[in-house]
C-alpha positions in Angstrom: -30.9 2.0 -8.1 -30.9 5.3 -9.8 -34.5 6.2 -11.2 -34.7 9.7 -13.7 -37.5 11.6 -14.5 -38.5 15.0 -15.9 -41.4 17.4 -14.7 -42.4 20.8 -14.2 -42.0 21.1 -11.1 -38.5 18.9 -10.6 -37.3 19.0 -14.0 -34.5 16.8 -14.8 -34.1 15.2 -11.2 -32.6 11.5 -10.4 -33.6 9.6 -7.3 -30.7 7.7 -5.8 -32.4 5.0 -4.0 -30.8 1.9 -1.7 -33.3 -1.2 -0.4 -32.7 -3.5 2.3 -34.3 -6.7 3.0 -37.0 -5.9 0.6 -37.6 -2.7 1.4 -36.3 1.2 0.7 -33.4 1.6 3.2 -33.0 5.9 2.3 -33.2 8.0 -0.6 -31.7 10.9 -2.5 -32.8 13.2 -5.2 -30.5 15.4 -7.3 -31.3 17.8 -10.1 -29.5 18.1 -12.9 -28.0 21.9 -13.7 -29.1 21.6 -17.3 -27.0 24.9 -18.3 -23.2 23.4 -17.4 -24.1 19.5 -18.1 -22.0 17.8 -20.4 -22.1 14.5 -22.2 -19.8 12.4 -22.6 -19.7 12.7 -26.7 -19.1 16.4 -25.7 -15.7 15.7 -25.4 -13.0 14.7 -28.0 -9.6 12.5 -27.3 -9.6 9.3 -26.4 -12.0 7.7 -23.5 -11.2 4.5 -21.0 -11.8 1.2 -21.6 -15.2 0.0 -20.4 -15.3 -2.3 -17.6 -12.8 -0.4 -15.8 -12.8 0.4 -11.3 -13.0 4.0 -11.3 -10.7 6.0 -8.6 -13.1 8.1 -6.2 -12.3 11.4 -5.1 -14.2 13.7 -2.3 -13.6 18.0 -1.5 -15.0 19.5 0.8 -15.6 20.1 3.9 -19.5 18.9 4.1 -18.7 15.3 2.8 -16.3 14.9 6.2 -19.4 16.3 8.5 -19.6 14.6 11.5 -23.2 14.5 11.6 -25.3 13.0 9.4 -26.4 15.5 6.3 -27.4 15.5 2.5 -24.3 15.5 1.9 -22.4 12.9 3.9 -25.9 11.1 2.0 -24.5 11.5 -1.4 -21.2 10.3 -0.6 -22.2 7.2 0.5 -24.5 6.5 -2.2 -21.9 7.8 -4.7 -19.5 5.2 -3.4 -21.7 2.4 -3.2 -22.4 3.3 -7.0 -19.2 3.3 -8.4 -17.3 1.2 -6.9 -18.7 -1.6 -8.5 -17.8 -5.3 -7.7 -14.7 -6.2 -4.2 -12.0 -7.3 -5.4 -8.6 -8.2 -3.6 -6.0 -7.3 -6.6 -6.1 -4.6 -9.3 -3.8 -4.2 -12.0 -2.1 -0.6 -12.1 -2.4 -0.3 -15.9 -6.6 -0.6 -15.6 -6.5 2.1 -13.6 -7.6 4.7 -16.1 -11.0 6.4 -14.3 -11.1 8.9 -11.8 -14.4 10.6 -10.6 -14.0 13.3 -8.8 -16.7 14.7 -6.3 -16.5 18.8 -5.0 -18.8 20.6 -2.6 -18.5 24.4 -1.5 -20.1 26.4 0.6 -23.5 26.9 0.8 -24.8 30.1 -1.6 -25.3 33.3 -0.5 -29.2 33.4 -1.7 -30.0 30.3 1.2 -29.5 27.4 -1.5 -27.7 24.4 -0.5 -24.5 24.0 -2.7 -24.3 22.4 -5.6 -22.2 19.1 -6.0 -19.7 18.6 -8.8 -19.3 15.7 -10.6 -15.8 15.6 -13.1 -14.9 12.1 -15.0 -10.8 12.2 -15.7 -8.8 10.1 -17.7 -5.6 9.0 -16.5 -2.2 9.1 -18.6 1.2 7.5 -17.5 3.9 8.4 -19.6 7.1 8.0 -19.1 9.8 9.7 -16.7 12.7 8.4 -16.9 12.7 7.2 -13.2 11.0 4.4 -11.6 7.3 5.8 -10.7 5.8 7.0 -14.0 5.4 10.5 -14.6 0.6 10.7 -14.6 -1.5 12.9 -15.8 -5.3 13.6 -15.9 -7.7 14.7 -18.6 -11.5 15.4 -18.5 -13.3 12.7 -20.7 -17.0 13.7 -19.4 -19.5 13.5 -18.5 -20.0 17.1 -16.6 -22.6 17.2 -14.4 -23.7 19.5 -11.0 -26.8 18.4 -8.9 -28.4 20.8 -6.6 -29.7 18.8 -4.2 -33.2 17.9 -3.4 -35.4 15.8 -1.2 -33.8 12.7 1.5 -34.9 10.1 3.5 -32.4 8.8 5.8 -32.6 5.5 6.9 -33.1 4.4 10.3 -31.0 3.7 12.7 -32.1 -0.3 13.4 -32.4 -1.2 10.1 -29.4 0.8 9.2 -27.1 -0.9 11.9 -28.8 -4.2 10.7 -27.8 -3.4 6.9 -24.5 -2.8 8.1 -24.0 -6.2 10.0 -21.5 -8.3 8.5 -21.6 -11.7 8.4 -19.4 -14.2 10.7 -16.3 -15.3 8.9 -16.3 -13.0 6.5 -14.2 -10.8 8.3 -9.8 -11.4 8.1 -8.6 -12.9 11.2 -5.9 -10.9 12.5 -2.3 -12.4 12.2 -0.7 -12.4 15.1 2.6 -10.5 15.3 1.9 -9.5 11.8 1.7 -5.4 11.6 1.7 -3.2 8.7 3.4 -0.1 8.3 2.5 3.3 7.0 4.3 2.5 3.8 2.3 -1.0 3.1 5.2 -3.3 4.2 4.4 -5.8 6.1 6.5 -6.7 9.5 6.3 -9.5 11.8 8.3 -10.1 15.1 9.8 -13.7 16.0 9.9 -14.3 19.8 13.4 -16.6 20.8 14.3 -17.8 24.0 18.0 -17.1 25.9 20.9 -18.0 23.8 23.6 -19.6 25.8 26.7 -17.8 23.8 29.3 -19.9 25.4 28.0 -22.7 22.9 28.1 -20.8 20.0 30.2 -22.2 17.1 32.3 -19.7 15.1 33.7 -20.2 11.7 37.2 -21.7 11.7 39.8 -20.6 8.9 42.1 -23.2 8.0 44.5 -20.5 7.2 45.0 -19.7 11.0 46.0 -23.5 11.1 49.7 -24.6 11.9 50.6 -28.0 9.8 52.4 -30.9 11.2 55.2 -30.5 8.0 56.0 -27.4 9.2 56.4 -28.0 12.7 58.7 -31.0 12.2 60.6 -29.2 9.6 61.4 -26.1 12.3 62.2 -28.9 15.3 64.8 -30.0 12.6 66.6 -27.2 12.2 66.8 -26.5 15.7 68.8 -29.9 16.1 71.2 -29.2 13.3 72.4 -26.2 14.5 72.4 -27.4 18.2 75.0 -30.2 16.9 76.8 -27.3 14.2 77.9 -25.6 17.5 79.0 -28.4 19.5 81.5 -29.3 16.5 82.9 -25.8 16.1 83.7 -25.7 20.1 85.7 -28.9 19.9 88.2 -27.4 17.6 90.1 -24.3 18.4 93.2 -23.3 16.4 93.1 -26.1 14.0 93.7 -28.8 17.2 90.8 -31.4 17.7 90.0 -31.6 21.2 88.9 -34.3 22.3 86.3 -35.0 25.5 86.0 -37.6 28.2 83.4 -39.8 28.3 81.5 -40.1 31.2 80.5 -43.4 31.8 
Protein backbone atom coordinates (compact mmCIF):
# COMPACT_ATOMS: atom_id res chain seq x y z
CA UNK A 1 0.00 0.00 0.00
CA UNK A 2 1.43 3.36 -0.92
CA UNK A 3 -0.33 6.23 1.13
CA UNK A 4 0.69 10.24 -0.11
CA UNK A 5 0.35 13.17 1.66
CA UNK A 6 1.51 16.82 1.77
CA UNK A 7 2.63 18.94 4.89
CA UNK A 8 4.92 21.53 6.11
CA UNK A 9 6.96 19.75 7.62
CA UNK A 10 7.25 16.50 5.04
CA UNK A 11 5.95 18.05 2.01
CA UNK A 12 5.19 15.81 -0.72
CA UNK A 13 6.22 12.42 1.11
CA UNK A 14 4.69 8.70 0.27
CA UNK A 15 4.61 6.09 2.87
CA UNK A 16 5.40 2.66 1.42
CA UNK A 17 3.69 0.40 3.68
CA UNK A 18 3.48 -3.76 3.78
CA UNK A 19 0.82 -5.71 6.43
CA UNK A 20 0.99 -9.08 7.51
CA UNK A 21 -1.65 -11.14 9.08
CA UNK A 22 -3.55 -8.08 9.82
CA UNK A 23 -1.14 -6.06 10.92
CA UNK A 24 1.86 -3.44 9.51
CA UNK A 25 4.82 -5.78 8.79
CA UNK A 26 7.49 -2.42 8.02
CA UNK A 27 7.33 0.79 6.48
CA UNK A 28 8.96 3.39 4.24
CA UNK A 29 8.65 7.00 3.63
CA UNK A 30 10.11 8.87 0.58
CA UNK A 31 9.91 12.45 -0.45
CA UNK A 32 9.39 13.54 -3.55
CA UNK A 33 12.34 16.10 -5.12
CA UNK A 34 9.58 18.41 -6.34
CA UNK A 35 12.34 20.46 -8.53
CA UNK A 36 13.44 17.32 -11.13
CA UNK A 37 9.88 15.38 -10.89
CA UNK A 38 8.35 14.65 -14.09
CA UNK A 39 4.97 13.43 -15.18
CA UNK A 40 4.28 11.25 -17.32
CA UNK A 41 2.27 13.76 -19.82
CA UNK A 42 5.73 15.58 -19.55
CA UNK A 43 6.90 13.55 -22.09
CA UNK A 44 5.95 13.24 -25.89
CA UNK A 45 6.23 9.82 -28.21
CA UNK A 46 4.52 7.06 -27.82
CA UNK A 47 3.90 5.24 -24.17
CA UNK A 48 3.39 1.20 -23.46
CA UNK A 49 0.40 -0.48 -23.39
CA UNK A 50 -1.27 -0.72 -20.01
CA UNK A 51 -1.40 -3.89 -18.34
CA UNK A 52 2.00 -4.63 -19.18
CA UNK A 53 5.08 -6.70 -16.46
CA UNK A 54 7.55 -4.05 -16.17
CA UNK A 55 11.39 -5.10 -16.31
CA UNK A 56 13.15 -4.05 -12.92
CA UNK A 57 16.44 -2.69 -12.79
CA UNK A 58 18.77 -1.94 -9.50
CA UNK A 59 22.56 0.42 -9.36
CA UNK A 60 24.28 0.67 -6.88
CA UNK A 61 26.14 -0.44 -4.42
CA UNK A 62 23.68 0.19 -1.29
CA UNK A 63 20.81 -1.89 -2.82
CA UNK A 64 23.35 -5.15 -2.67
CA UNK A 65 24.32 -4.18 1.21
CA UNK A 66 24.66 -7.14 3.09
CA UNK A 67 23.03 -5.75 6.10
CA UNK A 68 19.86 -4.66 6.34
CA UNK A 69 19.45 -0.70 5.46
CA UNK A 70 16.92 1.94 3.95
CA UNK A 71 17.99 1.03 1.17
CA UNK A 72 18.11 -2.74 0.76
CA UNK A 73 14.17 -1.51 2.31
CA UNK A 74 13.23 0.14 -0.81
CA UNK A 75 14.22 -2.43 -3.01
CA UNK A 76 12.18 -4.84 -1.63
CA UNK A 77 9.21 -2.84 -1.44
CA UNK A 78 9.90 -1.57 -4.98
CA UNK A 79 9.86 -5.09 -6.23
CA UNK A 80 7.01 -6.26 -4.41
CA UNK A 81 5.27 -3.21 -6.09
CA UNK A 82 5.90 -3.64 -9.53
CA UNK A 83 6.03 -6.79 -10.16
CA UNK A 84 2.58 -7.30 -10.14
CA UNK A 85 0.75 -10.66 -10.45
CA UNK A 86 3.38 -14.64 -10.86
CA UNK A 87 3.23 -15.80 -13.75
CA UNK A 88 5.06 -18.90 -15.48
CA UNK A 89 5.21 -17.59 -19.26
CA UNK A 90 5.58 -14.13 -20.74
CA UNK A 91 5.39 -13.15 -24.25
CA UNK A 92 8.65 -11.24 -25.53
CA UNK A 93 6.60 -8.68 -27.52
CA UNK A 94 4.72 -7.41 -24.01
CA UNK A 95 7.75 -6.71 -22.77
CA UNK A 96 7.75 -2.95 -23.38
CA UNK A 97 8.49 -1.40 -19.55
CA UNK A 98 11.59 -1.05 -17.89
CA UNK A 99 12.01 0.80 -14.49
CA UNK A 100 15.07 1.46 -13.56
CA UNK A 101 16.27 2.15 -9.86
CA UNK A 102 19.92 4.12 -9.09
CA UNK A 103 21.55 4.96 -5.78
CA UNK A 104 24.97 6.88 -5.24
CA UNK A 105 26.83 7.78 -2.66
CA UNK A 106 25.75 9.40 0.17
CA UNK A 107 26.13 13.52 -0.07
CA UNK A 108 28.81 15.40 1.03
CA UNK A 109 26.49 17.69 3.46
CA UNK A 110 25.60 14.22 5.68
CA UNK A 111 22.21 13.56 3.60
CA UNK A 112 21.44 10.10 2.66
CA UNK A 113 21.31 9.77 -1.21
CA UNK A 114 18.71 10.32 -3.15
CA UNK A 115 17.10 7.33 -5.17
CA UNK A 116 16.29 7.61 -8.85
CA UNK A 117 13.47 6.38 -10.39
CA UNK A 118 13.49 6.34 -14.64
CA UNK A 119 10.38 4.58 -16.69
CA UNK A 120 11.92 3.43 -20.32
CA UNK A 121 10.19 2.28 -23.16
CA UNK A 122 11.47 -0.57 -25.04
CA UNK A 123 11.89 -0.68 -29.02
CA UNK A 124 12.89 -3.76 -31.08
CA UNK A 125 13.55 -3.04 -34.56
CA UNK A 126 14.89 -4.91 -36.78
CA UNK A 127 18.68 -6.24 -37.42
CA UNK A 128 18.97 -8.21 -39.93
CA UNK A 129 20.07 -11.16 -37.75
CA UNK A 130 18.26 -13.38 -35.48
CA UNK A 131 18.11 -11.41 -32.01
CA UNK A 132 16.46 -7.99 -32.70
CA UNK A 133 18.43 -5.08 -32.61
CA UNK A 134 16.52 -3.00 -28.82
CA UNK A 135 16.41 0.12 -27.81
CA UNK A 136 15.17 2.23 -24.78
CA UNK A 137 13.46 5.54 -24.44
CA UNK A 138 12.33 7.61 -21.36
CA UNK A 139 8.40 7.66 -21.28
CA UNK A 140 8.18 9.10 -17.59
CA UNK A 141 7.42 9.46 -15.00
CA UNK A 142 10.83 11.15 -13.43
CA UNK A 143 10.99 10.98 -9.95
CA UNK A 144 13.98 11.12 -7.04
CA UNK A 145 12.97 10.33 -3.25
CA UNK A 146 15.27 11.35 -0.53
CA UNK A 147 14.57 9.07 1.89
CA UNK A 148 12.76 9.47 5.13
CA UNK A 149 11.59 7.60 8.12
CA UNK A 150 11.52 3.17 8.38
CA UNK A 151 10.31 0.62 10.39
CA UNK A 152 11.82 -2.62 9.71
CA UNK A 153 9.91 -5.48 10.44
CA UNK A 154 10.78 -8.06 12.91
CA UNK A 155 12.60 -10.76 12.62
CA UNK A 156 9.57 -13.57 13.77
CA UNK A 157 7.01 -12.15 12.02
CA UNK A 158 9.32 -11.42 9.12
CA UNK A 159 10.56 -15.20 8.89
CA UNK A 160 6.82 -16.14 9.41
CA UNK A 161 5.79 -13.77 6.36
CA UNK A 162 8.36 -15.36 4.48
CA UNK A 163 7.19 -19.05 5.12
CA UNK A 164 5.90 -20.73 2.15
CA UNK A 165 3.40 -23.01 2.10
CA UNK A 166 3.90 -27.04 1.61
CA UNK A 167 3.48 -28.01 -2.05
CA UNK A 168 3.82 -25.03 -3.38
CA UNK A 169 7.30 -25.40 -3.90
CA UNK A 170 8.69 -27.41 -7.51
CA UNK A 171 9.81 -30.79 -6.71
CA UNK A 172 13.22 -31.27 -7.99
CA UNK A 173 13.53 -33.60 -11.05
CA UNK A 174 15.83 -35.91 -10.62
CA UNK A 175 18.79 -36.08 -13.07
CA UNK A 176 17.18 -33.03 -14.59
CA UNK A 177 19.93 -29.90 -14.47
CA UNK A 178 19.88 -26.76 -16.13
CA UNK A 179 22.62 -25.04 -17.60
CA UNK A 180 23.99 -21.47 -17.55
CA UNK A 181 22.42 -20.98 -20.97
CA UNK A 182 18.70 -22.17 -19.90
CA UNK A 183 18.88 -25.63 -21.61
CA UNK A 184 17.82 -28.16 -19.85
CA UNK A 185 20.02 -31.59 -19.55
CA UNK A 186 19.13 -34.83 -18.10
CA UNK A 187 21.46 -38.00 -17.73
CA UNK A 188 20.04 -41.68 -18.48
CA UNK A 189 21.76 -44.32 -16.31
CA UNK A 190 22.20 -47.94 -18.60
CA UNK A 191 23.49 -51.04 -17.44
CA UNK A 192 26.72 -53.16 -19.18
CA UNK A 193 26.20 -53.76 -22.76
CA UNK A 194 27.32 -57.11 -23.81
CA UNK A 195 28.82 -55.99 -27.46
CA UNK A 196 29.45 -59.45 -28.65
CA UNK A 197 25.48 -59.41 -29.17
CA UNK A 198 25.30 -56.44 -31.00
CA UNK A 199 23.61 -56.65 -34.44
CA UNK A 200 25.26 -54.57 -37.24
CA UNK A 201 23.62 -53.56 -40.38
CA UNK A 202 24.14 -56.01 -43.25
CA UNK A 203 24.51 -54.72 -46.93
CA UNK A 204 23.20 -56.93 -49.40
CA UNK A 205 25.66 -55.49 -51.72
CA UNK A 206 28.59 -57.40 -49.82
CA UNK A 207 26.39 -60.51 -50.68
CA UNK A 208 27.63 -63.28 -53.19
CA UNK A 209 24.51 -64.81 -55.27
CA UNK A 210 24.01 -68.38 -55.98
CA UNK A 211 23.75 -67.44 -60.05
CA UNK A 212 26.95 -66.30 -59.94
CA UNK A 213 28.67 -68.87 -58.22
CA UNK A 214 27.33 -71.67 -60.40
CA UNK A 215 28.02 -69.68 -63.42
CA UNK A 216 32.01 -69.40 -62.32
CA UNK A 217 31.95 -73.40 -61.25
CA UNK A 218 30.88 -73.73 -64.95
CA UNK A 219 33.42 -72.27 -66.54
CA UNK A 220 35.96 -73.80 -64.61
CA UNK A 221 34.60 -77.26 -66.06
CA UNK A 222 34.67 -76.11 -69.63
CA UNK A 223 38.00 -75.24 -69.79
CA UNK A 224 39.20 -78.22 -67.60
CA UNK A 225 37.58 -80.48 -70.58
CA UNK A 226 38.94 -77.67 -73.49
CA UNK A 227 42.52 -78.81 -72.34
CA UNK A 228 42.10 -82.37 -72.17
CA UNK A 229 40.91 -82.29 -75.95
CA UNK A 230 43.72 -80.18 -77.18
CA UNK A 231 46.42 -82.71 -75.40
CA UNK A 232 44.93 -85.69 -77.30
CA UNK A 233 45.81 -84.33 -80.58
CA UNK A 234 49.27 -83.40 -81.54
CA UNK A 235 50.26 -82.78 -85.18
CA UNK A 236 46.83 -83.31 -86.62
CA UNK A 237 46.96 -87.30 -85.26
CA UNK A 238 44.13 -88.28 -82.77
CA UNK A 239 45.60 -90.14 -80.04
CA UNK A 240 43.83 -92.19 -78.49
CA UNK A 241 43.90 -93.45 -74.55
CA UNK A 242 43.46 -96.80 -72.79
CA UNK A 243 40.78 -97.28 -70.71
CA UNK A 244 41.31 -98.42 -67.47
CA UNK A 245 38.92 -100.68 -66.37
Amino acid sequence: MVFGSHSKKRPHSMTWVRCFGGQVLDMLELYVVQETARTLQQFKGEKCKVGVKPLLSFSGAQFESPVSNQYTLAKSMFVDFFRGAETQTIDVEGLQLLISFFVGEDCKDGQPAKIQMRCWRIITKRSGQKAPKVEVEEMGPRIDFRVGRTREADGGVLKEAMKKGKGSEAKPKKNVETDGVGDKIGRIHLGRQDLSELQTRKMKGLKRGRDTDAEEVGTEEVEEVISEDEDDVENGVELKRPRVA
